[in-house]
Short mmCIF file of the C-alpha atoms (twelve columns), coordinates in Angstrom:
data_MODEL
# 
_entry.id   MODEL 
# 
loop_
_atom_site.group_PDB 
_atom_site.id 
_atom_site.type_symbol 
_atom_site.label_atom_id 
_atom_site.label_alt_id 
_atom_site.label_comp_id 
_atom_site.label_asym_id 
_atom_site.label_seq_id 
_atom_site.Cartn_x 
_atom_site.Cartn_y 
_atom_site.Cartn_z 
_atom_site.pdbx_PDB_model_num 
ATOM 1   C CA . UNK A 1   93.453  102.850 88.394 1 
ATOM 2   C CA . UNK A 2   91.700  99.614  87.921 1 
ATOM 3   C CA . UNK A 3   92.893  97.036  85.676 1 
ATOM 4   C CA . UNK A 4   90.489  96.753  82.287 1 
ATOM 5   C CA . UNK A 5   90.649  93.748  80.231 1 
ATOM 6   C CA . UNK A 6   87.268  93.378  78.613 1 
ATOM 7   C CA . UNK A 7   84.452  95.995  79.119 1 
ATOM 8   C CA . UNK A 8   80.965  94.378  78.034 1 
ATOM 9   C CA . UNK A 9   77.888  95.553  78.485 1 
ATOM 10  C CA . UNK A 10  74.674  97.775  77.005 1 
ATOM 11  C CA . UNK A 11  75.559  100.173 74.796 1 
ATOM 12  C CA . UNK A 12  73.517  104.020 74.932 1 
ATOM 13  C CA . UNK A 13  73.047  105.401 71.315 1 
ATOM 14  C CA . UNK A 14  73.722  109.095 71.525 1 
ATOM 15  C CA . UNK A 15  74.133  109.584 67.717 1 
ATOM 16  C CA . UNK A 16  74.562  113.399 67.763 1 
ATOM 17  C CA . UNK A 17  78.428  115.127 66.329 1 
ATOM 18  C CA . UNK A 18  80.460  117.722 67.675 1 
ATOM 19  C CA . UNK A 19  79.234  116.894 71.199 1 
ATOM 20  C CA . UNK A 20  81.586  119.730 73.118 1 
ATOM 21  C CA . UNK A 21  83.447  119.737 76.848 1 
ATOM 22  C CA . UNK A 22  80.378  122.512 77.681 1 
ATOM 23  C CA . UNK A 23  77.761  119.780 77.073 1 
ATOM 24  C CA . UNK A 24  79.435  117.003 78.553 1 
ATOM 25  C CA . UNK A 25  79.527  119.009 82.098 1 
ATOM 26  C CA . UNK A 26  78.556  122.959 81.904 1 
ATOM 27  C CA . UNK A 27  80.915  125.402 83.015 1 
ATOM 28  C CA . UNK A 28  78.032  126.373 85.478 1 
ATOM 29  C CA . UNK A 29  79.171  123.001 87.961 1 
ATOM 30  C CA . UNK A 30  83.155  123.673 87.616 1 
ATOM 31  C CA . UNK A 31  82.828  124.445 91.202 1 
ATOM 32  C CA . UNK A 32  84.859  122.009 92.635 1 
ATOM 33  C CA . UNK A 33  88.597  120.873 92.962 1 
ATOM 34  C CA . UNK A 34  87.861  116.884 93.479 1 
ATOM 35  C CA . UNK A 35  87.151  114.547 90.666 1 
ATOM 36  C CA . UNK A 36  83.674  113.321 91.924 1 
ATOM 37  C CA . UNK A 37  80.426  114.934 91.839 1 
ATOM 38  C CA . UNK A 38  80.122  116.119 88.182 1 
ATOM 39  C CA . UNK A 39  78.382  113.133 87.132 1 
ATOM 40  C CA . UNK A 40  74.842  114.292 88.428 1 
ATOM 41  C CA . UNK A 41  75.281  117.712 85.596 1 
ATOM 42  C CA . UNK A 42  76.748  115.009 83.414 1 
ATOM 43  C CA . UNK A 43  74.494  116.690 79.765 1 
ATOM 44  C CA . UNK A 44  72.121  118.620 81.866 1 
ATOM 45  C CA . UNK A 45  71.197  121.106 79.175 1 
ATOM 46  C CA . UNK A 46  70.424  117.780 76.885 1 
ATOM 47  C CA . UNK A 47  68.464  115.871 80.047 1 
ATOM 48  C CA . UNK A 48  66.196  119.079 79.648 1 
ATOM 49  C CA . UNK A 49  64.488  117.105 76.771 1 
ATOM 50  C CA . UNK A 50  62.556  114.305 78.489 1 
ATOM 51  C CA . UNK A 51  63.045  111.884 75.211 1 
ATOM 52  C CA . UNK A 52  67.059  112.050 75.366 1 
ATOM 53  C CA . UNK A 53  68.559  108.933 75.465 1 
ATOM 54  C CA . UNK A 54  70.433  109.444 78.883 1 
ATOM 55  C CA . UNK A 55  66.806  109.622 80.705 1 
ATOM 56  C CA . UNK A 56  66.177  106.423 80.189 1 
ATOM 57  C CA . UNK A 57  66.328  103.844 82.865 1 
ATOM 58  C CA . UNK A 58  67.892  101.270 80.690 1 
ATOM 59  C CA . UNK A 59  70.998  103.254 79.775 1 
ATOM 60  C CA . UNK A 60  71.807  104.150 83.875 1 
ATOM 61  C CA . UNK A 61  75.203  102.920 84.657 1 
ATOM 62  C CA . UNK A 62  75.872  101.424 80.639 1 
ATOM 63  C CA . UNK A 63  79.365  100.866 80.531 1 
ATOM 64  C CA . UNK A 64  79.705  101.954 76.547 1 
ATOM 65  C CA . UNK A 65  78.561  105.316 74.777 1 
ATOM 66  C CA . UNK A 66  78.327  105.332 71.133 1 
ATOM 67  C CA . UNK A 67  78.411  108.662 69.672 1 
ATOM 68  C CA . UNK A 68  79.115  110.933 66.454 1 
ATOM 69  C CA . UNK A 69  81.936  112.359 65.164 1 
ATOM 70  C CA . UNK A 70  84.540  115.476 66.947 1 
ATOM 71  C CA . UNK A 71  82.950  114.086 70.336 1 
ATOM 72  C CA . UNK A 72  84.785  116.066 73.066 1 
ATOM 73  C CA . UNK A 73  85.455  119.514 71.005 1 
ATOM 74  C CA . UNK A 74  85.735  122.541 72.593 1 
ATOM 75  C CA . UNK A 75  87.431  123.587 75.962 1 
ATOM 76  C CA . UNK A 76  90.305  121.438 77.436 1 
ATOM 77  C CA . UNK A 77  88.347  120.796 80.754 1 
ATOM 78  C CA . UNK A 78  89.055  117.321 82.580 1 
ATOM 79  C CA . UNK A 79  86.227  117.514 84.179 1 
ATOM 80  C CA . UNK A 80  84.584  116.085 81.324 1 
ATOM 81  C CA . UNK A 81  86.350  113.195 81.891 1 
ATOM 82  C CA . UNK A 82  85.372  112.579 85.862 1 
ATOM 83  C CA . UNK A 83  81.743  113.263 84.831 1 
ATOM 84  C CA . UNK A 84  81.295  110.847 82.152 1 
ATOM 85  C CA . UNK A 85  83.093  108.117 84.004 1 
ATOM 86  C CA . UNK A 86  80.722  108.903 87.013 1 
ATOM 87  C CA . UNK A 87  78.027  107.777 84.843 1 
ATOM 88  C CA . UNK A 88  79.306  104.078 84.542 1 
ATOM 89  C CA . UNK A 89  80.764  105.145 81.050 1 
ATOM 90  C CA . UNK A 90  83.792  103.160 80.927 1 
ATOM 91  C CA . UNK A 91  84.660  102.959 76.886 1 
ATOM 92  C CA . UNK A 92  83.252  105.734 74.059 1 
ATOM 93  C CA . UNK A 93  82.879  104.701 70.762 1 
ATOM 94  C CA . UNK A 94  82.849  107.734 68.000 1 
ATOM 95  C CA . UNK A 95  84.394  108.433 64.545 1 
ATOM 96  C CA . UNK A 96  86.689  110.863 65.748 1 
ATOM 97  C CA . UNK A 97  87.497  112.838 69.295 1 
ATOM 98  C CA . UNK A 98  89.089  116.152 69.499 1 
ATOM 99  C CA . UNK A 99  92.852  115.806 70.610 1 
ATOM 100 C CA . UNK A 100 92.502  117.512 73.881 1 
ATOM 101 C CA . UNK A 101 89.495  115.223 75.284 1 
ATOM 102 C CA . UNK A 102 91.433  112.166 73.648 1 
ATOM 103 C CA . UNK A 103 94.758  112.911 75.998 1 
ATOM 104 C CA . UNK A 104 92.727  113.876 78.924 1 
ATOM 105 C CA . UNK A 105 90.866  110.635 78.417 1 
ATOM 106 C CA . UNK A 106 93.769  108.578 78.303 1 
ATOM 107 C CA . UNK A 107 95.318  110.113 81.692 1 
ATOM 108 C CA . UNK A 108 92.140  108.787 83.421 1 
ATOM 109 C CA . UNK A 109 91.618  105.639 81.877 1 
ATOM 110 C CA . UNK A 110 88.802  106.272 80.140 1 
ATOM 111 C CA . UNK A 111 88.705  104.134 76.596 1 
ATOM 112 C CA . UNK A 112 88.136  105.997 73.355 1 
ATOM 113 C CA . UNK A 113 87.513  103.598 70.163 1 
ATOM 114 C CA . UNK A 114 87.553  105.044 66.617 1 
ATOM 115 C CA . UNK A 115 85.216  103.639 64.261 1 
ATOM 116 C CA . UNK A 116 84.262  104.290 60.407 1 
ATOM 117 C CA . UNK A 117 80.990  105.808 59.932 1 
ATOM 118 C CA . UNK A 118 79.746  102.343 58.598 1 
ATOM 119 C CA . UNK A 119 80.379  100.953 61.515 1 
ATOM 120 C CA . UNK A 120 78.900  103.361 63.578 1 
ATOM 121 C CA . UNK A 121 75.713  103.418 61.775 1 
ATOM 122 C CA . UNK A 122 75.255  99.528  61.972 1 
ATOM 123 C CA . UNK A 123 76.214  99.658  65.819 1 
ATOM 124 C CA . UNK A 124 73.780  102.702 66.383 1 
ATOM 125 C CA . UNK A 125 71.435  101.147 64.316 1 
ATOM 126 C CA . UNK A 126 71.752  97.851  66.182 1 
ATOM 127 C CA . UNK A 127 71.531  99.680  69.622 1 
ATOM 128 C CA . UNK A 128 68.152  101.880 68.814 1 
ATOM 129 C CA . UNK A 129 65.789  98.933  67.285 1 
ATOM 130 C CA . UNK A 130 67.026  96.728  70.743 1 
ATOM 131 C CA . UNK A 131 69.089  96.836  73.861 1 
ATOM 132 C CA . UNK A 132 72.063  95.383  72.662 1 
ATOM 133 C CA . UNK A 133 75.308  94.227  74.417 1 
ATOM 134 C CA . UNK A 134 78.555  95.177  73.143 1 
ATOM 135 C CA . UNK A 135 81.624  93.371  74.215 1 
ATOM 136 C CA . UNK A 136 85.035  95.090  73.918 1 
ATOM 137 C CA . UNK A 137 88.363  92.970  73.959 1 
ATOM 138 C CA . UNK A 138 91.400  95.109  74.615 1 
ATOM 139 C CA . UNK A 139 93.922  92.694  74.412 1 
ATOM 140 C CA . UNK A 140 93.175  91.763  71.187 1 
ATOM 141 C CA . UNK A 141 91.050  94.891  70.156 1 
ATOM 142 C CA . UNK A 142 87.813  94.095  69.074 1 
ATOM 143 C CA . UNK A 143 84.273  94.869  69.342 1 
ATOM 144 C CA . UNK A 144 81.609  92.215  69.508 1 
ATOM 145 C CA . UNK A 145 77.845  93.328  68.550 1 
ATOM 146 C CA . UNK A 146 74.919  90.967  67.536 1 
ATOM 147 C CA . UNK A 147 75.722  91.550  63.867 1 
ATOM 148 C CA . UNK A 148 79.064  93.541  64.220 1 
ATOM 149 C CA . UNK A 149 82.672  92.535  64.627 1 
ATOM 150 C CA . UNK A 150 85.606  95.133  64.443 1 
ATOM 151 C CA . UNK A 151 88.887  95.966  64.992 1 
ATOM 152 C CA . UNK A 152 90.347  99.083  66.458 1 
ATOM 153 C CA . UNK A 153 94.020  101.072 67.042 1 
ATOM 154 C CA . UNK A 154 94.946  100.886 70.401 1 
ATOM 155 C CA . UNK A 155 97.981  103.225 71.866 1 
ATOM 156 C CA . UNK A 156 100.257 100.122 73.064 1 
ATOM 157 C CA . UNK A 157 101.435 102.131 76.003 1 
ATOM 158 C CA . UNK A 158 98.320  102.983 77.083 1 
ATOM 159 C CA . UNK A 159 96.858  100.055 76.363 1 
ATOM 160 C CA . UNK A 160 99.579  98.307  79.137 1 
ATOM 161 C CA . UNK A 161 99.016  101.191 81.357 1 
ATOM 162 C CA . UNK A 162 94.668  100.101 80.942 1 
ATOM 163 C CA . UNK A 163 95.344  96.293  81.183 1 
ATOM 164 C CA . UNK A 164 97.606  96.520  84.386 1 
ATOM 165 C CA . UNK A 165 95.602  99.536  85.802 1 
ATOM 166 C CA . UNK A 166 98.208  101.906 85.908 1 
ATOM 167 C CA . UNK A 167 98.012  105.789 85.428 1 
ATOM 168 C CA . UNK A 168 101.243 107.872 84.260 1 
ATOM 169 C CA . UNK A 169 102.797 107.684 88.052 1 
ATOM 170 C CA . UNK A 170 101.812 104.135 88.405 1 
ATOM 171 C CA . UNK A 171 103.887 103.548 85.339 1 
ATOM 172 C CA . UNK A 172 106.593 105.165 86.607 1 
ATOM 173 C CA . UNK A 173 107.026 104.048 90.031 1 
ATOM 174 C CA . UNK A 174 106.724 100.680 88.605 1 
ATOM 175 C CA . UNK A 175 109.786 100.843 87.180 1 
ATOM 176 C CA . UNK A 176 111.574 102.746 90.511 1 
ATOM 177 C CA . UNK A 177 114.556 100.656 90.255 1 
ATOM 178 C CA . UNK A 178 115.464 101.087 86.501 1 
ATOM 179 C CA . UNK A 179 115.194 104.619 87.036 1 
ATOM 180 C CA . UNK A 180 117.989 104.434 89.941 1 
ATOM 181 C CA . UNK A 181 119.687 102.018 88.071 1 
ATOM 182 C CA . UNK A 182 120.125 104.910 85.263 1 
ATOM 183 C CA . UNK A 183 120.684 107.465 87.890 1 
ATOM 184 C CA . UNK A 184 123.737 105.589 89.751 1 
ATOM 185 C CA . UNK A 185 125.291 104.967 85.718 1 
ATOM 186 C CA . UNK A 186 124.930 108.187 84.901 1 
ATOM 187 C CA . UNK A 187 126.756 109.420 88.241 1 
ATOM 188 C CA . UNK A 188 129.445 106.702 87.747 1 
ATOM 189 C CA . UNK A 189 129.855 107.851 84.104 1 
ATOM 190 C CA . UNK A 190 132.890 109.726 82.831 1 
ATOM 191 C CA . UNK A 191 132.560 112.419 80.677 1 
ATOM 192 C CA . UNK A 192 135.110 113.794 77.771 1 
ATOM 193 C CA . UNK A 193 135.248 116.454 76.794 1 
# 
């Protein structure tokens, strides 16, 4: 995984709720094992409507989606993951995320913010009258708009694993030598009984 600091960029207003796994990538292109190639179905049945948001040139390869509430209901499919990310989508912004999409996110590095609906609407609002940059600090968690500052929770572990670009095994092997250190005190170790 790469190491994520600060993520800044245009933000694509895709104010619509209980956006499901089905949307995100159709079961119709789960025809691979890999984790590329998804991003080209990446909300096919909504790129159907020539005026969606994700049709228009300015929004290729935004690093930030804003979105509306339960965003990633539905089926437990990772491949939502891999497809969004394939579209430069590098943080999501929503009022809430279903738990599933939310764990599967985190596994692949993909940054979910919760927001209050306030704050939505002023950073949607923001992002539909102009193309507007948002930057996103995740050391100290914020969220810079033109009008718009915020805070937001930020799993700590997850947040190290993000800001040293490490996934779960990363983690892990980067701390090899603890581990052994355990094992060899545990094998050392006298039990009573």
């Amino acid at each position: 995984m790469k190491a994520v600091k600060h993520i800044t960029g245009t933000a694509i207003p895709m104010n619509i709720n209980d956006i499901d796994t089905d949307i995100i990538i159709p079961a119709q292109y789960l025809t691979s094992t890999s984790q590329s190639g998804y991003g080209e179905h990446a909300f096919a049945r909504l790129k159907t409507n020539p005026d969606f948001v994700l049709n228009q040139d300015k929004y290729q390869q935004a690093p930030i989606l804003l979105t509306g509430s339960n965003f990633g209901c539905g089926s437990s499919r990772e491949h939502a993951i891999w497809a969004i990310q394939e579209l430069g989508i590098k943080a999501i912004i929503a009022p809430s995320f279903a738990d599933i999409f939310a764990n599967n996110a985190k596994k692949n590095g993909l940054l979910l913010i919760q927001q209050p609906d306030e704050v939505m609407s002023q950073l949607i609002l923001q992002t539909t009258i102009s193309e507007v940059n948002i930057a996103i600090d995740i050391q100290s968690q914020t969220i810079q708009a033109k009008n718009t500052t915020s805070k937001f929770e930020l799993d700590e572990f997850f947040k190290h694993c993000l800001i040293n670009g490490l996934d779960e095994l990363d983690y892990l092997m980067s701390n090899i030598e603890k581990i052994k250190d355990f094992k060899n005190q545990q094998k050392n170790r006298t039990l009573f009984i």
